[in-house]
C-alpha positions as CSV (number, residue, x, y, z in Angstrom):
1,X,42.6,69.5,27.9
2,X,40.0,67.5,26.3
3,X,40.5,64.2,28.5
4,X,40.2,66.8,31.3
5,X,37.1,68.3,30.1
6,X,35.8,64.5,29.4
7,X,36.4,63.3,32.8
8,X,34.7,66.5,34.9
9,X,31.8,65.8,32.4
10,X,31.6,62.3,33.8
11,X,32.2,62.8,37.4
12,X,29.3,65.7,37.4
13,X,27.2,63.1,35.7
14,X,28.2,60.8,38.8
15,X,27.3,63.5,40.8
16,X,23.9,64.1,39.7
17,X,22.8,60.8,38.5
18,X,23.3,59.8,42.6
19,X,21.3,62.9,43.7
20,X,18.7,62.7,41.4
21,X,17.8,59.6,44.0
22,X,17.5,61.4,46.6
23,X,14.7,63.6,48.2
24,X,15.9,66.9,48.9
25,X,14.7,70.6,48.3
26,X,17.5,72.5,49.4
27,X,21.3,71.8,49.1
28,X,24.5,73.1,51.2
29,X,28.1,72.8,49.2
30,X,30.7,73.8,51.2
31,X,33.7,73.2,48.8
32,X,32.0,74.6,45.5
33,X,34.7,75.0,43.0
34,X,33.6,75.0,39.9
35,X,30.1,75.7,39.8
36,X,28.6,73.0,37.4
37,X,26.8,71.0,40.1
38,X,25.0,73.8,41.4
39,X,23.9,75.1,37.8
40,X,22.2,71.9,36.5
41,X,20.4,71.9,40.3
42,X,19.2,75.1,39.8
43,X,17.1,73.6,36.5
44,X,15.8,70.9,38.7
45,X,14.0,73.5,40.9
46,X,16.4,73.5,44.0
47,X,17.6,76.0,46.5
48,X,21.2,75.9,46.0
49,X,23.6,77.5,48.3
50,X,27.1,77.1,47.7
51,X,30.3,78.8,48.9
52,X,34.0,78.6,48.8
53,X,37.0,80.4,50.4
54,X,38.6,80.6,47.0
55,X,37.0,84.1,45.3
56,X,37.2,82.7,41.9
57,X,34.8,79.8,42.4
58,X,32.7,82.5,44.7
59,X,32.5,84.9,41.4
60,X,31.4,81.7,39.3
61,X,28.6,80.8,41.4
62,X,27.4,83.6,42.0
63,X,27.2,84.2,37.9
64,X,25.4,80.8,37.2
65,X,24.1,79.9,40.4
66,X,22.9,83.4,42.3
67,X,22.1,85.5,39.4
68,X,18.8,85.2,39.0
69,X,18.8,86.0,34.9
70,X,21.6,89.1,34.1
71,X,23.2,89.3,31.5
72,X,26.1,90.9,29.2
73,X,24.9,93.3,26.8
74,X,27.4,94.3,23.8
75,X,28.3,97.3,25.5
76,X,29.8,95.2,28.1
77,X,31.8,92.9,26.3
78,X,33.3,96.4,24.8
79,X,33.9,98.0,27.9
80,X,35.7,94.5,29.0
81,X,37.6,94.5,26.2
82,X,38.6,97.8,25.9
83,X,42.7,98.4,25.2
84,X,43.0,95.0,26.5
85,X,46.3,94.8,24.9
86,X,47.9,98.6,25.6
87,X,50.7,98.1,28.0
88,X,50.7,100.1,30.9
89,X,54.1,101.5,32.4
90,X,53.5,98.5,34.8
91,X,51.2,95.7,36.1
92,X,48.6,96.2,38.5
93,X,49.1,92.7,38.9
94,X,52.9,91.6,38.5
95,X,52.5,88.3,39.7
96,X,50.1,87.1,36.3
97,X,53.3,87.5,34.7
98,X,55.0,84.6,36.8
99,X,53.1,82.0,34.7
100,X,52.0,83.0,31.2
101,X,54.0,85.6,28.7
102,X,54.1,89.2,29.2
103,X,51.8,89.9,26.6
104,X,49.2,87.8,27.9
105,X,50.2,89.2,31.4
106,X,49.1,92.8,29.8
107,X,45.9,91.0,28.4
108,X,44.3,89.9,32.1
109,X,45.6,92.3,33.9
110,X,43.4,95.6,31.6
111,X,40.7,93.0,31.1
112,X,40.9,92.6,35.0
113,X,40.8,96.4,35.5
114,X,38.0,96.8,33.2
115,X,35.8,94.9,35.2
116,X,36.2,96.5,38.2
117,X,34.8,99.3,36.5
118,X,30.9,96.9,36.3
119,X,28.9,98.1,38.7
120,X,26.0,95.3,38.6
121,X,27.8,92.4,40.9
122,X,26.1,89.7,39.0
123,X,27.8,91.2,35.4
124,X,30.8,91.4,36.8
125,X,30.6,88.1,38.4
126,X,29.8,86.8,34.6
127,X,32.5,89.3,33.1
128,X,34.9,87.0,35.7
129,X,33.9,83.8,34.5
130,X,34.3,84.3,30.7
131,X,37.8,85.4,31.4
132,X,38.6,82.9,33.4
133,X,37.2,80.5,30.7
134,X,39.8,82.5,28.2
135,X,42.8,81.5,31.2
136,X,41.6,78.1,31.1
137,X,42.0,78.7,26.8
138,X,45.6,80.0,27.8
139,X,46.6,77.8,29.7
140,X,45.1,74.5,27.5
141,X,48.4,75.4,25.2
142,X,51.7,74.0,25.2
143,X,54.7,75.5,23.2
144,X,54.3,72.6,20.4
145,X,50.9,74.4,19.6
146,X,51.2,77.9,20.6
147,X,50.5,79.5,17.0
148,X,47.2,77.5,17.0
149,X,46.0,79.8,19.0
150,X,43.4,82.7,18.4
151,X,43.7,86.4,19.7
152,X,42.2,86.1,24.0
153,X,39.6,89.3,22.6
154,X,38.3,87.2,20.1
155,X,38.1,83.8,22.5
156,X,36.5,86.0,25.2
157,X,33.2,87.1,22.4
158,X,33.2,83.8,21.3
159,X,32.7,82.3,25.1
160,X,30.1,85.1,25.6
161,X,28.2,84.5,22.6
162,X,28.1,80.9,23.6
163,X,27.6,81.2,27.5
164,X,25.2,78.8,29.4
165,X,22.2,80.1,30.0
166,X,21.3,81.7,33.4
167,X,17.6,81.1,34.9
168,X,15.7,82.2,37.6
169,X,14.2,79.1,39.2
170,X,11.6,81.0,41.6
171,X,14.7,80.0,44.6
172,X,16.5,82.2,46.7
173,X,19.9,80.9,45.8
174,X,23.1,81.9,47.6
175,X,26.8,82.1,47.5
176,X,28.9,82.7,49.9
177,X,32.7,83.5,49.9
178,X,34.0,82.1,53.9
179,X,35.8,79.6,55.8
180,X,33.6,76.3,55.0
181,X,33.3,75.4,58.4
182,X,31.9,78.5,58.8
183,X,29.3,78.6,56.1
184,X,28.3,75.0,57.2
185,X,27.6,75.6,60.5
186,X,24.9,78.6,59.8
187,X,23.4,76.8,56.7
188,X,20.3,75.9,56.8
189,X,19.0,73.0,53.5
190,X,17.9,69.4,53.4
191,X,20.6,68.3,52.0
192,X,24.9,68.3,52.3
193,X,26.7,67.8,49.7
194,X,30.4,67.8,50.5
195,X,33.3,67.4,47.9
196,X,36.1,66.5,50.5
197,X,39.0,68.2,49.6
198,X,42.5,66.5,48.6
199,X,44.8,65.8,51.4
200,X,47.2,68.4,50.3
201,X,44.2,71.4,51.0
202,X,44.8,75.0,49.7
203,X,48.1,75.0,50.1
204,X,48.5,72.6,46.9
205,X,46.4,74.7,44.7
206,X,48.7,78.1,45.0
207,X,51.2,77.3,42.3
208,X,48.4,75.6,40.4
209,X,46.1,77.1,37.2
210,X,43.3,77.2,40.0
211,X,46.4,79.5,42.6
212,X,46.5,81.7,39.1
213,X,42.5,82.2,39.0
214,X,42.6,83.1,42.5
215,X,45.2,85.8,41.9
216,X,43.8,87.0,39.3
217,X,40.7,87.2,40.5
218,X,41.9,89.2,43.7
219,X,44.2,91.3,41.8
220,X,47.5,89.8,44.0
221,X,49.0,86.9,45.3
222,X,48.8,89.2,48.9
223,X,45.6,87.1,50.0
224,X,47.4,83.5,49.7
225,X,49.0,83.3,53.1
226,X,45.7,84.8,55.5
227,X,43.8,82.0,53.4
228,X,46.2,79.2,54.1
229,X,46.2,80.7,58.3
230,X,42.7,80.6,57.7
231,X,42.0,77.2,57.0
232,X,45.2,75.9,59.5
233,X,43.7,73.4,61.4
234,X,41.0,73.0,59.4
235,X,39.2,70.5,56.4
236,X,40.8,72.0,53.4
237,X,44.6,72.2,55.3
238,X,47.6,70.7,54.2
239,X,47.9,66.9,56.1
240,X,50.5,64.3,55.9
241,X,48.6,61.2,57.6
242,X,45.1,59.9,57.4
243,X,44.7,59.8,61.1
244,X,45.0,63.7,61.0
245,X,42.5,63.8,57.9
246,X,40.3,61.8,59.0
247,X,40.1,64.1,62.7
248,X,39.5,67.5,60.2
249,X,36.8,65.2,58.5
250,X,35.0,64.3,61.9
251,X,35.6,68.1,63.2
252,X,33.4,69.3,60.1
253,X,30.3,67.0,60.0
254,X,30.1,68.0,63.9
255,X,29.2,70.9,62.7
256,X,26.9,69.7,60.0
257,X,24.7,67.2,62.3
258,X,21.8,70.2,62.0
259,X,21.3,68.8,58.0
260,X,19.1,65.9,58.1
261,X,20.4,64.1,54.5
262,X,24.6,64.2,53.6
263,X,25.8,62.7,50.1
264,X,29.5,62.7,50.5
265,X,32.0,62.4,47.6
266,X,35.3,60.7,47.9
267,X,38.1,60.1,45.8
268,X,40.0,57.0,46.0
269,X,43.5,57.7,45.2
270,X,46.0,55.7,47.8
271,X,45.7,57.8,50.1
272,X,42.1,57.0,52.0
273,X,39.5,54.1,51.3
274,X,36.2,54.8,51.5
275,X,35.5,52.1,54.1
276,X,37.9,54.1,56.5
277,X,35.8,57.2,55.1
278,X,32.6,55.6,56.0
279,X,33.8,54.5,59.7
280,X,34.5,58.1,60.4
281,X,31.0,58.8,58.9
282,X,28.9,56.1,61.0
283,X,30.4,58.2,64.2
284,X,27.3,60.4,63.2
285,X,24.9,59.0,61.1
286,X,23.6,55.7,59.5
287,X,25.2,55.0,56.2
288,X,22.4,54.4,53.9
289,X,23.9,53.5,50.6
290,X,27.6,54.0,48.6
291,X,27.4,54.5,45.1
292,X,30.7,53.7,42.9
293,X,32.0,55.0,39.7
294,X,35.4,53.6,38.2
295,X,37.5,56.2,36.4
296,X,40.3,54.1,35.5
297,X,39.4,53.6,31.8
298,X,40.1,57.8,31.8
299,X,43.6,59.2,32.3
300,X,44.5,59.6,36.2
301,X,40.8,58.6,36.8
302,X,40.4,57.0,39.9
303,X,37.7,55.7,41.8
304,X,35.0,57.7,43.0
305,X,32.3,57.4,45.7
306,X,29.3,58.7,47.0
307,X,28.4,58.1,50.1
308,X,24.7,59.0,51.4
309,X,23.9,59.1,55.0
């Protein structure tokens, strides 16, 4: 867990110390996840606007990134928490129970009923993150240090006593739950920012920790298969050969020729260089610079790029 947490620190730090190079007011992301990038923009003074066909990342942006300064009062956390561990005759959500133990199962699935009753979007959107941050507690446990662990009530008041702060940078900051292609296509920012996704797409995240967020956060696993027909096809699909990839690739920037700047971040894992990426890039645009960052010295690091064009 903490090598994890290390390396995400140092590939956002990638991230930003390329973009604070460039000039650029407004930002499109079309592959959020985790909403880190577009957080620490937000303090820089830029527009952000973000999205992801995954709910959970939507619900995390749109608690750092789009709320413009709400907050959890006390009387949230204890309508959150409330009976969080009274089992009910039966799930809401029997499919929590497929990868944690049945007691924890009990714990999400009140906590996840709770929320629904939050009116304010933004509140619930942060209610979602903290528990989330409490799965991510969960699921940082193996059974050699199990009893190490601290009640998921008490984890959840600690993360909400320690929660980033959330500002209101004078933007209008958006984000947007759709198919990437189509969020791309209608945005409207100076700049593209595009996290390519891993040639295994959507489909390799459903029996994941991020597949468990994503059911949790929709209350079943009912939504996976429209998702995975939804991207079919599509950048963020399942692909077996880098000719195929590299075709989804070209498909999306086609519809992203309307943004005049694009900073492009690759992994390098085996499976496509970022020479071949930067061929299928100079079908478009110019490549101005690549900037490199080698992971190796951090467990399964690998070699990252960013290519602006």
């Amino acid at each position: 867990m903490f090598t994890t947490t290390v390396s995400n620190r140092r590939w956002l730090g990638f991230e930003l110390s390329v973009l604070r190079r460039l000039k650029f007011s407004s930002v499109a992301i079309p592959f959020a996840g985790q909403p880190d990038l577009g957080w620490y923009l937000k303090f820089w003074g830029k527009q952000v606007l973000d999205n992801d066909i995954c709910q959970w990342a939507w619900w995390m942006s749109r608690a750092l990134v789009e709320n413009r300064g709400v907050s959890l009062s006390e009387e949230d956390v204890s309508l959150i928490l409330s009976e969080a561990y009274v089992p009910r005759r039966r799930l809401q959500n029997p499919a929590l129970g497929h990868a944690m133990s049945e007691m924890d199962a009990v714990w999400f699935d009140n906590v996840w009923l709770n929320i629904q009753q939050i009116e304010n979007e933004h509140q619930r959107a942060l209610a979602i993150m903290l528990a989330l941050g409490v799965a991510d507690y969960v699921f940082s446990f193996n059974s050699d240090t199990l009893e190490l662990r601290r009640p998921l009530s008490e984890v959840f008041v600690a993360l909400w006593r320690t929660q980033r702060h959330v500002i209101d940078n004078g933007k209008e900051n958006f984000s947007v739950n759709r198919d990437a292609h189509e969020f791309i296509r209608g945005a409207r920012a100076d700049l593209l920012f595009l996290r390519l996704p891993r040639p295994t797409g959507l489909a390799g995240l459903r029996h994941s920790v991020i597949g468990w967020r994503e059911t949790w956060v929709r209350g079943s696993a009912d939504a996976w298969e429209t998702m995975l027909t939804n991207v079919r096809g599509r950048l963020g699909d399942d692909v077996m050969s880098k000719e195929h990839y590299l075709h989804l690739v070209s498909n999306f920037l086609a519809r992203a020729k309307h943004i005049p700047k694009w900073a492009i971040a690759h992994t390098e894992d085996g499976f496509l260089s970022a020479a071949e990426l930067g061929d299928a890039i100079k079908q478009f645009r110019r490549i101005d610079v690549s900037y490199h960052k080698d992971f190796s010295d951090v467990i399964g690091g690998q070699n990252a790029y960013i290519i602006t064009a």
